[in-house]
C-alpha positions in Angstrom: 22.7 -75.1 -213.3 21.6 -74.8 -216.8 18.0 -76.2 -216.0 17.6 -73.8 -213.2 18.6 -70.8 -215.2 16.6 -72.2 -218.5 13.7 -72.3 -215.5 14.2 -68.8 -214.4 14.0 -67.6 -218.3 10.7 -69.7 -218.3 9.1 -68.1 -215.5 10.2 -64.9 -216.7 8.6 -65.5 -220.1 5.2 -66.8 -218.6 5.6 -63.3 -216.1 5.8 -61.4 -219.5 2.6 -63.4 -221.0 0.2 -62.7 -218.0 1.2 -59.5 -217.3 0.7 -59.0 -221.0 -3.0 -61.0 -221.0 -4.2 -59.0 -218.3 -4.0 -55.7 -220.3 -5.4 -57.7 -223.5 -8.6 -56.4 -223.1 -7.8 -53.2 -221.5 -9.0 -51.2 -224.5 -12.3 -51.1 -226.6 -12.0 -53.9 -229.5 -13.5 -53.9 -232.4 -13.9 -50.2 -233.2 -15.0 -49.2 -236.8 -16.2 -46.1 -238.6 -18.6 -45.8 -241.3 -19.8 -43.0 -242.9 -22.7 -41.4 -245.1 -22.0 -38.4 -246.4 -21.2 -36.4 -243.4 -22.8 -38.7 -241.3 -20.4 -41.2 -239.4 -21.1 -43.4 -236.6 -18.2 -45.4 -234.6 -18.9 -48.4 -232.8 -17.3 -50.5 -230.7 -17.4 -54.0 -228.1 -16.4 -54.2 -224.9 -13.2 -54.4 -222.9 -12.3 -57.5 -221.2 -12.9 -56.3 -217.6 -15.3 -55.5 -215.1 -16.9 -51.9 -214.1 -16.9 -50.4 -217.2 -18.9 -46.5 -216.3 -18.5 -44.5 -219.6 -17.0 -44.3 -222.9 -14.5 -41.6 -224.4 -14.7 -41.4 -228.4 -12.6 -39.0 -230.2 -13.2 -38.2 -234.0 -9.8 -37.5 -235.6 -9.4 -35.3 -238.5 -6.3 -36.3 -240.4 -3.6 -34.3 -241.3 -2.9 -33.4 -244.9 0.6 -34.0 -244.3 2.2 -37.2 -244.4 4.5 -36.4 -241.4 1.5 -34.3 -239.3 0.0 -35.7 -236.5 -4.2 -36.3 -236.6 -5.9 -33.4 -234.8 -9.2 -33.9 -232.8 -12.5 -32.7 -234.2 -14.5 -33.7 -231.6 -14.9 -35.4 -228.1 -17.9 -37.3 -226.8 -18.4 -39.1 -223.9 -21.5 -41.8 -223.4 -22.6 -44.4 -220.8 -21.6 -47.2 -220.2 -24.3 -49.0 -221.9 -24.0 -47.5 -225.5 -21.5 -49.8 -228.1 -21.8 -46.6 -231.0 -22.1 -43.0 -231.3 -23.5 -41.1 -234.5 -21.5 -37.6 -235.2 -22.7 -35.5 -238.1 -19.3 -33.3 -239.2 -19.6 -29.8 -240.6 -16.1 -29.7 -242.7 -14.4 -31.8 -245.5 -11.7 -34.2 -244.8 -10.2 -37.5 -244.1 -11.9 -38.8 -240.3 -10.9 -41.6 -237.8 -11.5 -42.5 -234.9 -10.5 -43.8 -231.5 -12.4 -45.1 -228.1 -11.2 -45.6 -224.5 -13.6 -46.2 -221.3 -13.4 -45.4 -217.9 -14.2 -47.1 -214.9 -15.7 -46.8 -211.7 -12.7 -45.7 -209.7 -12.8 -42.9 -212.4 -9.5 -44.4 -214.2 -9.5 -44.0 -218.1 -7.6 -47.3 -219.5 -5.4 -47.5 -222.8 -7.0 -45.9 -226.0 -7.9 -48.5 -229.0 -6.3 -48.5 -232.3 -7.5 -45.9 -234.8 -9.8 -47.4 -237.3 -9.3 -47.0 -240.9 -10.2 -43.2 -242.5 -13.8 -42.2 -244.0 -13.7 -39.3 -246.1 -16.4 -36.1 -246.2 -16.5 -33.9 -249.4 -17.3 -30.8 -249.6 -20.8 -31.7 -251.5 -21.7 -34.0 -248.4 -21.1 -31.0 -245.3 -24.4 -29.4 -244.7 -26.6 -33.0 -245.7 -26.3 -34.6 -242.6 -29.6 -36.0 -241.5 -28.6 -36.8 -237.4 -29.0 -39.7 -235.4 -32.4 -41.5 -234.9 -34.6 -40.3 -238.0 -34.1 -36.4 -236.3 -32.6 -33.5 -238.6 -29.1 -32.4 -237.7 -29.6 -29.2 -235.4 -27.8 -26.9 -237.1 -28.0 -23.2 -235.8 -26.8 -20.2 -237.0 -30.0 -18.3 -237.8 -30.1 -14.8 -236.5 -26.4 -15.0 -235.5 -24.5 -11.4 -235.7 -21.0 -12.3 -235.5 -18.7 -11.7 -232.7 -18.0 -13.9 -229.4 -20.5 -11.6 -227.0 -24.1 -11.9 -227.3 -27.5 -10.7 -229.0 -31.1 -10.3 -227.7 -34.0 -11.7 -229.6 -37.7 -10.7 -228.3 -36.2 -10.0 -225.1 -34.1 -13.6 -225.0 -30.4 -13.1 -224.6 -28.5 -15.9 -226.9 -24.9 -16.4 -226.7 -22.4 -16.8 -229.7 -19.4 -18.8 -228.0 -18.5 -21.5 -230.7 -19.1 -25.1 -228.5 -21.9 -26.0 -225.8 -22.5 -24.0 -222.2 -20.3 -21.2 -222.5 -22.4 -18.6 -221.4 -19.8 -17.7 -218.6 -21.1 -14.3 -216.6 -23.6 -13.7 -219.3 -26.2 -15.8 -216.8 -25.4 -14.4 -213.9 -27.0 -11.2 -214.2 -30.6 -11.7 -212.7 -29.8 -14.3 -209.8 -31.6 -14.5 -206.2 -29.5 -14.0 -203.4 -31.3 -14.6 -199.5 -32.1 -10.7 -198.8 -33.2 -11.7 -195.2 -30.2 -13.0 -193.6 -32.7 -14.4 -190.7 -34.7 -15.9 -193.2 -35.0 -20.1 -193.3 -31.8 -21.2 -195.0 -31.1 -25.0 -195.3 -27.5 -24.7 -196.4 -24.3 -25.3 -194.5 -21.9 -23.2 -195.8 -23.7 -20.5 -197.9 -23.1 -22.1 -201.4 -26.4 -22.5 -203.0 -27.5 -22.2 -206.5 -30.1 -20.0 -207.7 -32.9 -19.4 -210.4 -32.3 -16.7 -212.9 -35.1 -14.0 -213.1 -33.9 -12.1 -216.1 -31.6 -15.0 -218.9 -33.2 -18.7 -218.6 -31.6 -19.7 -222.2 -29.0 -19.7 -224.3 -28.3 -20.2 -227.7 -25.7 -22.8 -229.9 -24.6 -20.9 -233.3 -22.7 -22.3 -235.9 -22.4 -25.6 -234.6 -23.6 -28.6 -235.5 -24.9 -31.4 -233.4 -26.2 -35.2 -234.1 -29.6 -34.4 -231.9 -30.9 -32.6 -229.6 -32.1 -33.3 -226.1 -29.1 -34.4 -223.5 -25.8 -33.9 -224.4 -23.0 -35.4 -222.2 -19.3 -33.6 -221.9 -16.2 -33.9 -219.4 -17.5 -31.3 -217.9 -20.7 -32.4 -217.4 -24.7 -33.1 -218.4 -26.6 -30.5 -220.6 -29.7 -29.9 -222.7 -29.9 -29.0 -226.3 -33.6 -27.3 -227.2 -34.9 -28.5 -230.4 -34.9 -24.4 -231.4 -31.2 -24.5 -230.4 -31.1 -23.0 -227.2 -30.6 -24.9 -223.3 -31.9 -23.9 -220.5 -29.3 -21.5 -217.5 -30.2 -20.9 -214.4 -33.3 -22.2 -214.4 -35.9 -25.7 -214.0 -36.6 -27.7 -217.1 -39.3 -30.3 -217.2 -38.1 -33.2 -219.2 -39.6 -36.6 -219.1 -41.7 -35.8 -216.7 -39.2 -34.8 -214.3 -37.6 -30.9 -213.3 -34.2 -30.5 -213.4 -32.0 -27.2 -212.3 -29.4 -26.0 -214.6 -26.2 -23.5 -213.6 -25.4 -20.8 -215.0 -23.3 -22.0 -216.9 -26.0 -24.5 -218.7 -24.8 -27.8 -216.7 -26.7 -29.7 -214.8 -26.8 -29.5 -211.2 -26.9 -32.5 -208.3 -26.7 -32.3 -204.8 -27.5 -28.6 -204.8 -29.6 -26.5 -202.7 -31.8 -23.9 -205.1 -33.0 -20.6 -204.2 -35.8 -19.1 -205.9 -36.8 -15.7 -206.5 -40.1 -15.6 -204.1 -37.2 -16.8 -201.1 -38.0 -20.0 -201.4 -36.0 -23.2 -201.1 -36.1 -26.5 -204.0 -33.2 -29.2 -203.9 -32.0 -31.7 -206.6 -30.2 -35.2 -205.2 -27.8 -37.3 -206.5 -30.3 -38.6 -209.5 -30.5 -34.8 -210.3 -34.5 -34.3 -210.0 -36.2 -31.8 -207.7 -37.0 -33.2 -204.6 -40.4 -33.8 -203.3 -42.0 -35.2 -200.1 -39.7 -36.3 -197.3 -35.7 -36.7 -197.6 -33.3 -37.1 -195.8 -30.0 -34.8 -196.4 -27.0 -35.2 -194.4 -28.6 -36.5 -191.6 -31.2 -34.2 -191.6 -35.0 -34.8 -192.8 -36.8 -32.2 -194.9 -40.0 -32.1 -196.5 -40.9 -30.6 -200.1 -44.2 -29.6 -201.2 -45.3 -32.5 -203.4 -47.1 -29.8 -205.7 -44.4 -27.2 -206.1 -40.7 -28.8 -204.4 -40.6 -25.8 -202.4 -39.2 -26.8 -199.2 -41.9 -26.1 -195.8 -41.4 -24.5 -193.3 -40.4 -22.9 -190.5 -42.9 -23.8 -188.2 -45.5 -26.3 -187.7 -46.6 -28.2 -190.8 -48.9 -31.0 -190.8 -48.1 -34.1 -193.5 -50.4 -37.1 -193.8 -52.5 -36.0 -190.3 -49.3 -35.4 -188.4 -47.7 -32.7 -186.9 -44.0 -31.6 -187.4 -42.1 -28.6 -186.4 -39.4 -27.4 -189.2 -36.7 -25.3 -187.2 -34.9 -22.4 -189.2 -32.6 -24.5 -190.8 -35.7 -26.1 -192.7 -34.9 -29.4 -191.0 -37.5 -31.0 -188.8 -36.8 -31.0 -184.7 -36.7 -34.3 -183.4 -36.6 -35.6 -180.1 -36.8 -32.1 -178.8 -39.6 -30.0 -176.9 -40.8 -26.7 -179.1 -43.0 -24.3 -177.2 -44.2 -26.8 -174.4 -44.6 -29.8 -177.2 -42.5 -32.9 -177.4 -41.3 -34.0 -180.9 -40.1 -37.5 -180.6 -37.4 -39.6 -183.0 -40.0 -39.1 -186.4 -40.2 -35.8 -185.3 -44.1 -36.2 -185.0 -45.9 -34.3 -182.3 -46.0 -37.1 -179.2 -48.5 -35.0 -176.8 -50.1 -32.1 -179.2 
């Protein structure tokens, strides 16, 4: 009896050991902070499993109290693929910091110990010089005061204190469909549209490491080099357009409605679509100059004949006017 309960208390302990292994690894190891004046970068190595899909760092600001409890200074979320982050702080104090990641089924795992403290003086806020050779962005030139907004040569800037928070301030201006027979691709009536009066806003009193993409919970935006990012509106960057909301995020899987009554769409990868694609189910073809979407009608692509039906979706396998439109929904018999 006393071997099978010393067994029992065996297994048990083993239980405890591998249940205790398989969580090992469950957080970021490894995380460190260093600083330069007000310049601090954290970095960090990999957990110990599989499907890693982005990174949570928070930048702690101790308290000055023994007993208080650390408060968070800022938030920053990156891919998957990046081990570090660079933050350039804008006030004096003791700073730590912490990392989690999250994986593909969208769970965030266990948060890593917080490193040691770096401390920022007063004589270092202000000297930042950002991440990658690039000066800190700092903007707060031509700021008013006040949490509503200004206009600068005929620009409307906001003053909200963190990233896209224009709010209603960008909706003034949008295109709605004003023919309700008009082509419209969209299933439900939710589209986005293309601001003809605010395309920008501005940061103010903020600091940021760079400019260019910046990545939130909330989602994707882009930080001008002059300060402001782009609302309701297409950006070319890298090459590529991309639609913002009105709220400054960017947009995927969206339908966009421009002010001339014209359709563009963005897909999953978030760039305007051009050429032929296929959206639930249904194939539509872009201009490959502009993105606007052709059609209704009969259009002609690469000596070919389709007919685009008022959806903006090509007929297929269907006869329009006396013509048969077969599988590709090419004309069979023109």
């Amino acid at each position: 009896m006393k071997i099978f309960s010393r067994a029992i208390i065996m297994a048990a302990v083993m239980s405890m050991t591998l249940t205790l292994s398989a969580f090992a690894g469950d957080a970021p190891s490894g995380v460190s902070i260093e600083s330069s004046g007000a310049d601090i970068t954290v970095s960090w190595s990999e957990p110990d499993f599989d499907g890693v899909d982005k990174y949570q760092v928070q930048i702690l600001k101790k308290s000055s109290s023994s007993t208080g409890n650390d408060t968070t200074y800022k938030t920053i979320t990156t891919d998957s693929d990046e081990t570090s982050v660079d933050v350039t702080v804008t006030q004096k104090g003791y700073f730590r910091a912490r990392v989690r990641a999250r994986d593909v089924n969208n769970k965030w795992h266990d948060w890593s110990e917080k490193t040691d403290t770096v401390t920022v003086k007063s004589e270092d806020v202000g000297k930042g010089t950002g991440s990658g050779g690039t000066s800190t962005v700092v903007y707060t030139q031509n700021y008013t005061g006040g949490n509503a907004s200004y206009n600068l040569n005929g620009t409307t800037y906001n003053t909200m204190t963190w990233g896209p928070t224009a709010g209603n301030l960008a909706n003034t201006g949008l295109t709605t469909l004003s023919d309700p027979t008009a082509m419209n691709p969209t299933t439900n009536g939710v589209y986005s549209s293309s601001s003809s009066v605010v395309n920008s806003m501005k940061v103010v009193a903020n600091t940021y490491a760079h400019d260019g993409w910046q990545f939130e919970n909330n989602g994707m935006w882009y930080l001008n080099p002059d300060g402001t990012y782009p609302v309701s509106t297409w950006k070319e960057i890298d090459g590529e357009f991309y639609h913002f909301n009105p709220s400054g995020y960017l947009e995927v899987n969206t339908w966009v409605l421009e002010s001339n009554q014209k359709w563009r769409y963005v897909g999953a990868d978030a760039k305007m679509s051009k050429g032929w694609k296929q959206i639930l189910g249904k194939w539509y073809y872009f201009s490959l100059a502009s993105g606007e979407l052709q059609g209704p009608g009969l259009i002609t692509v690469d000596g070919k004949y389709y007919y685009i039906d008022r959806d903006g979706a090509r007929v297929e396998n269907s006869i329009v006017g006396g013509y048969y439109y077969g599988a590709d929904g090419a004309l069979t018999n023109g």
